[in-house]
C-alpha positions as CSV (number, residue, x, y, z in Angstrom):
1,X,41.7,14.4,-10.6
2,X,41.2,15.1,-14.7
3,X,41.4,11.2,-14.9
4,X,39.0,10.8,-12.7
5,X,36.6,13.5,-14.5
6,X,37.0,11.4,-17.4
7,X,36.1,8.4,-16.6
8,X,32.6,9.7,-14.5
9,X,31.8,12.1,-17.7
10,X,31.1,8.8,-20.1
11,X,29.1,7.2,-16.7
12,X,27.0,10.1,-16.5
13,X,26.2,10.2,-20.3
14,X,25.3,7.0,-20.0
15,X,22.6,7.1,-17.4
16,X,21.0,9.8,-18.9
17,X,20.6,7.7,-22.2
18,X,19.4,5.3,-20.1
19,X,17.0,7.3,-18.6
20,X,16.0,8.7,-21.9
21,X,15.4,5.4,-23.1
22,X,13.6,3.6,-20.2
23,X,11.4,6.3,-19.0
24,X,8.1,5.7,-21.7
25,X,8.4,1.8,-21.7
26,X,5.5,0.7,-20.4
27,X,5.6,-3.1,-20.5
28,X,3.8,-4.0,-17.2
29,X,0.6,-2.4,-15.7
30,X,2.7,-0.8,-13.1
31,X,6.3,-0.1,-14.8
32,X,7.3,-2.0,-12.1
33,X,11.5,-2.2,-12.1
34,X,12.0,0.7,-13.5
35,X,16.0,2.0,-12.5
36,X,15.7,-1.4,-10.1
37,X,19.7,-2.2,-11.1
38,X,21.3,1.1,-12.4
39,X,24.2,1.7,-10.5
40,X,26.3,4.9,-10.9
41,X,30.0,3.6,-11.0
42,X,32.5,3.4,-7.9
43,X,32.2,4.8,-4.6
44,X,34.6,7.2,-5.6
45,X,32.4,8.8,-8.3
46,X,29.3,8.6,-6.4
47,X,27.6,12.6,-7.0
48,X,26.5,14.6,-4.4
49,X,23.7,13.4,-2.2
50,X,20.9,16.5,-3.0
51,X,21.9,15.6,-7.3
52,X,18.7,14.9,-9.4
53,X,21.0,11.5,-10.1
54,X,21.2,11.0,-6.6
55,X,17.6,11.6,-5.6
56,X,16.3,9.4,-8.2
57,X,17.8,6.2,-7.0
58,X,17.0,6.9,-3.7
59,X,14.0,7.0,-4.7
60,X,13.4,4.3,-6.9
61,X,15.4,1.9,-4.1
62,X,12.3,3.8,-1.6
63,X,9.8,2.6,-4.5
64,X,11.0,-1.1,-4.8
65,X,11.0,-1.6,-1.1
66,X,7.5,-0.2,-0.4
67,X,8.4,3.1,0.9
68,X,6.1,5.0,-0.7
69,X,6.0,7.8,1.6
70,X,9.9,8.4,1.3
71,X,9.9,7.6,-2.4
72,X,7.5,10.3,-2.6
73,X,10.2,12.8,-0.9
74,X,12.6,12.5,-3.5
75,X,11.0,12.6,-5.9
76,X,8.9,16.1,-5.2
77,X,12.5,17.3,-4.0
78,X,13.4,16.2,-7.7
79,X,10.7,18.6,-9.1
80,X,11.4,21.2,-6.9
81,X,15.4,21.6,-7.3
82,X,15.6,20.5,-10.9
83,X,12.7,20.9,-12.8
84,X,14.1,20.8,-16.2
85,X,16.7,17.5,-15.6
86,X,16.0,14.6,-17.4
87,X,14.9,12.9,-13.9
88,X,12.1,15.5,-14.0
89,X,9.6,13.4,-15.9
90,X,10.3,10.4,-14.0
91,X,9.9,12.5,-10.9
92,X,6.4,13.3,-12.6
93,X,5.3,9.8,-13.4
94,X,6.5,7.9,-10.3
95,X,5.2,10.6,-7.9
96,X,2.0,9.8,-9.1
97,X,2.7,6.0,-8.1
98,X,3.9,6.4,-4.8
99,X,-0.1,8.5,-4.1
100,X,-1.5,5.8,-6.0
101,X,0.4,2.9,-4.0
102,X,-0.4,5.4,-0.6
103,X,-4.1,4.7,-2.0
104,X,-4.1,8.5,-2.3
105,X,-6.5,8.0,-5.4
106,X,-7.9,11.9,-6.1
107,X,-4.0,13.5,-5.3
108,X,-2.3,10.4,-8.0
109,X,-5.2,11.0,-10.3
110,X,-4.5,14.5,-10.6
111,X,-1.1,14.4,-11.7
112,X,-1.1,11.3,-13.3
113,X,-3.6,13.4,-15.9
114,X,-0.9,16.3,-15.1
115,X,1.6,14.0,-16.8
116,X,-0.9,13.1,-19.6
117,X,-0.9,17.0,-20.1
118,X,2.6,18.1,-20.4
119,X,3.7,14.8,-22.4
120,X,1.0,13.9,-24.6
121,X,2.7,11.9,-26.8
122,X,5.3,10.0,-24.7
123,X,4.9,6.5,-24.9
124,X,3.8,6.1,-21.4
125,X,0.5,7.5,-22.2
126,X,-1.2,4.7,-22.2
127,X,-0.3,3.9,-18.6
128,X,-0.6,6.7,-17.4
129,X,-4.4,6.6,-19.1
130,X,-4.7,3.1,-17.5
131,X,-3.9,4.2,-14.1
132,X,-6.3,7.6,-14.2
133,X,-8.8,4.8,-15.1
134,X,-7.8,2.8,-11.9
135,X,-7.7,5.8,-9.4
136,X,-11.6,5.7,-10.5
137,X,-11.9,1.9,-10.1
138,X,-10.0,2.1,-6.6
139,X,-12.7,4.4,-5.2
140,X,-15.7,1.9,-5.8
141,X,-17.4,1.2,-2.6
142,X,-20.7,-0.3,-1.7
143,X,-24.0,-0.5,-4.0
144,X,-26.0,1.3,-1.2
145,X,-23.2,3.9,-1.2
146,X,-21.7,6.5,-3.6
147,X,-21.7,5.3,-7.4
148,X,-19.4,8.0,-8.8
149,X,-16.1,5.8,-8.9
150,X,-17.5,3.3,-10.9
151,X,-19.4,5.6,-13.3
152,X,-16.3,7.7,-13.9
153,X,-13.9,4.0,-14.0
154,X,-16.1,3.3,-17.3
155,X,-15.7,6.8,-18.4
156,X,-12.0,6.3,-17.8
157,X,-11.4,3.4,-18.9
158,X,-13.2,3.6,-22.1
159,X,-11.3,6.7,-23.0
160,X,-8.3,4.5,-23.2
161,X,-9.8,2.0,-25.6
162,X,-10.6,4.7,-28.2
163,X,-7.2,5.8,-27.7
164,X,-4.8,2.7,-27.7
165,X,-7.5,-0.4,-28.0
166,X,-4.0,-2.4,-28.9
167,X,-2.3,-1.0,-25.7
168,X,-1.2,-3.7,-23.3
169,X,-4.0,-3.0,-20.9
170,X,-6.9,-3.3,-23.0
171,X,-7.6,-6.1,-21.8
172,X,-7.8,-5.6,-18.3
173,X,-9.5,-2.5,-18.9
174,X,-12.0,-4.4,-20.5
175,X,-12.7,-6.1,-17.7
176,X,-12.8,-3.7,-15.5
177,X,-15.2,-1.7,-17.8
178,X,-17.9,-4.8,-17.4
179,X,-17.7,-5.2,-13.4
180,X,-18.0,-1.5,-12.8
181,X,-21.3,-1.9,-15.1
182,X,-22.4,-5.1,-13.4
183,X,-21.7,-3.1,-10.4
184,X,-23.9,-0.6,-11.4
185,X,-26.4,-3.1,-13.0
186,X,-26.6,-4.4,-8.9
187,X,-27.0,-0.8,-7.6
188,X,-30.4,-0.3,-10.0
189,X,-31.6,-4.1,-8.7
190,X,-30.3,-2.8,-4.8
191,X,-33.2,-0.1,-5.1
192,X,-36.0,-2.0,-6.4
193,X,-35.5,-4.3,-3.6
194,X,-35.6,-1.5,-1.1
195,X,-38.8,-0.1,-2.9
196,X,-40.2,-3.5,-2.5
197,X,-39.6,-3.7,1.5
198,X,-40.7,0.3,1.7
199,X,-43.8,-0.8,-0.4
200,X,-43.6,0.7,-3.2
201,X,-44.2,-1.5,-5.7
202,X,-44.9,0.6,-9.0
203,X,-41.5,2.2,-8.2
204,X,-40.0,-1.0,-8.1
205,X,-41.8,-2.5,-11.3
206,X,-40.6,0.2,-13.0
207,X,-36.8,-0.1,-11.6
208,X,-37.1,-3.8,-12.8
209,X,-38.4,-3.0,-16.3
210,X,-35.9,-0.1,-17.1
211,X,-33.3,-2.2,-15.7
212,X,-34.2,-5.7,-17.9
213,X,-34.6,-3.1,-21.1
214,X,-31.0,-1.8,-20.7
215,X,-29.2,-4.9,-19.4
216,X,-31.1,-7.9,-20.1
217,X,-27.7,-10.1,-20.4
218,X,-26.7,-9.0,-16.7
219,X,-26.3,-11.9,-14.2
220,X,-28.7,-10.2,-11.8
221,X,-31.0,-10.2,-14.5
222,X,-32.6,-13.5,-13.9
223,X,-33.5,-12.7,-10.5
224,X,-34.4,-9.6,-11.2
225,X,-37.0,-11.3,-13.4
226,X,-38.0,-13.2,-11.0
227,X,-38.9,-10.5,-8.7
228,X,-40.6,-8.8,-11.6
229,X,-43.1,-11.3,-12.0
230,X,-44.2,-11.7,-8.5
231,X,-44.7,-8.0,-8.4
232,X,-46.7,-8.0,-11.1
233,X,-48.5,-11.1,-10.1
234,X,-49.9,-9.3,-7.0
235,X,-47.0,-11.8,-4.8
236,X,-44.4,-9.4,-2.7
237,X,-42.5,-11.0,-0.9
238,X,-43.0,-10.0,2.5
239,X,-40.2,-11.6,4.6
240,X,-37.0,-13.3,3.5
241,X,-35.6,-10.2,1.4
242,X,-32.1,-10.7,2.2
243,X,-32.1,-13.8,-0.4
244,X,-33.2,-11.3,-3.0
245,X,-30.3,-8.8,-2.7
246,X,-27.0,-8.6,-4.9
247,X,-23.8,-8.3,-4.0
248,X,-23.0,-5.7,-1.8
249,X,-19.5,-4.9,-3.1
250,X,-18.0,-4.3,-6.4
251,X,-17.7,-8.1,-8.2
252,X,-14.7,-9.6,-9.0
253,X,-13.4,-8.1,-12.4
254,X,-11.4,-11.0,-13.2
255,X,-14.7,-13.0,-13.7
256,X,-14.6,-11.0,-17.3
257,X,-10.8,-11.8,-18.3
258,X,-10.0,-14.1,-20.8
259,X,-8.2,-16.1,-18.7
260,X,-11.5,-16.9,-16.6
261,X,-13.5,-17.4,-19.6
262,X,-11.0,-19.9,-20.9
263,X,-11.0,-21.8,-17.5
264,X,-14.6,-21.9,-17.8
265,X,-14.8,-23.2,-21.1
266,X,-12.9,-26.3,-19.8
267,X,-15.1,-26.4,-16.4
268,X,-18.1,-24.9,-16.7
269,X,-19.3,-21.6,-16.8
270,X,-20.6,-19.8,-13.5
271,X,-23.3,-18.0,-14.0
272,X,-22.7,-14.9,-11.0
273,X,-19.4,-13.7,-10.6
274,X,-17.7,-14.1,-6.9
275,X,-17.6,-10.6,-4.4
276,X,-14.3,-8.8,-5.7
277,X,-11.1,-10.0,-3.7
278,X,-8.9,-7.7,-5.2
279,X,-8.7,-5.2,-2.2
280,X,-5.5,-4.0,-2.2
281,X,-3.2,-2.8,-5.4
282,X,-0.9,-5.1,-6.6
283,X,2.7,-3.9,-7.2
């Protein structure tokens, strides 16, 4: 038995170097991989099944497969039963995951900006920045509905850039940042058309004039010139408003990624970027 205790004593030091090490790497947008091929010696040193070892490779196997919802067990059974192990903070961060992969956006918001709060200056930070900023992005619906996700998306994601404008997902936050706008560039153009069909027209002229002043580069802008000018040339259009509405739904971000721009560079650039695709997180 005490040769036995020696060999698992250097495992277990091990992992938890391991763990020390791995935990703030951030090299993907998701982590993704994390603890995917740590193994914890033979069968015969395996620790005992309610261990904060234990529980977090059951749930980081849970994670990798898709469970969320059982991932999510072990890891609040984690934070419960050994607050202060090393797993804790990796109970903290992945937690936070499995409601954002649950599309739980408001419960993974809250403690990913937990996280943020207890470890300010882990190196995970700007992740965990990036993903707060996603929870936002996540909860964009329609232009005729509730704007809030994509107002506080900018606000989230923008925080980020003053933070860590090097981080690896400056980029994508960038983009991002410009189809929540354009998205809210649409919303403004949205209610001048409806004040147009209601009748209003001096509500609408005004609509399209603050709108042109703030974003006069937007795609929507050069209909939304158009429209101006037949509303102030006395010409409403009286049937056929459907061709004068936006996209309904938040634009596809990756119209504003450099890869896009490069591709159209080569092909030709489009001039109104496609209805956003991207419905579902990607892993």
């Amino acid at each position: 038995m005490a040769t036995i205790h020696r060999q698992t004593a250097p495992r277990t030091l091990l992992f938890l170097a391991l763990l020390a090490l791995l935990l703030p790497l951030s090299g993907c947008s998701t982590m993704q991989g994390m603890f995917d091929k740590i193994t914890f010696g033979s069968s015969e040193s395996k620790p005992a099944q309610d261990s904060a070892q234990a529980l977090a490779v059951q749930g980081m196997d849970a994670f990798n497969r898709g469970d969320y919802y059982e991932a999510l067990q072990a890891f609040n059974k984690i934070l419960d039963r050994y607050p202060f192990s090393p797993q804790a903070m990796l109970a903290e961060l992945k937690a936070a995951d499995c409601h954002y992969y649950r599309k739980e956006y408001l419960e993974a918001k809250m403690l990913y900006q937990e996280f943020e709060n207890r470890h300010p200056t882990n190196e995970a930070i700007p992740y965990v920045m990036f993903q707060i900023g996603m929870c936002d992005f996540r909860r964009i619906d329609r232009i005729d509905r509730d704007i809030t996700g994509a107002q506080d998306a900018i606000k989230s994601f923008s925080r980020l850039l003053r933070a860590y404008p090097d981080s690896p997902y400056s980029q994508e936050a960038r983009a991002r940042i410009a189809a929540a706008r354009e998205f809210l560039v649409n919303h403004d153009y949205f209610v001048a058309v409806f004040y147009v069909r209601t009748k209003q027209y001096s509500q609408a002229i005004h609509r399209l004039k603050y709108l042109l002043a703030t974003y006069p580069d937007a795609t929507i802008a050069p209909k939304a010139r158009a429209l101006l000018k037949r509303l102030q040339e006395g010409k409403p259009p009286v049937w056929g408003l459907r061709k004068w509405l936006p996209h309904l739904t938040m634009p596809d971000w990756r119209f504003w990624s450099s890869d896009h721009k490069k591709k159209d560079t080569a092909g030709g650039t489009r001039s109104t970027p496609p209805a956003n695709t991207d419905a579902a997180p990607a892993k």
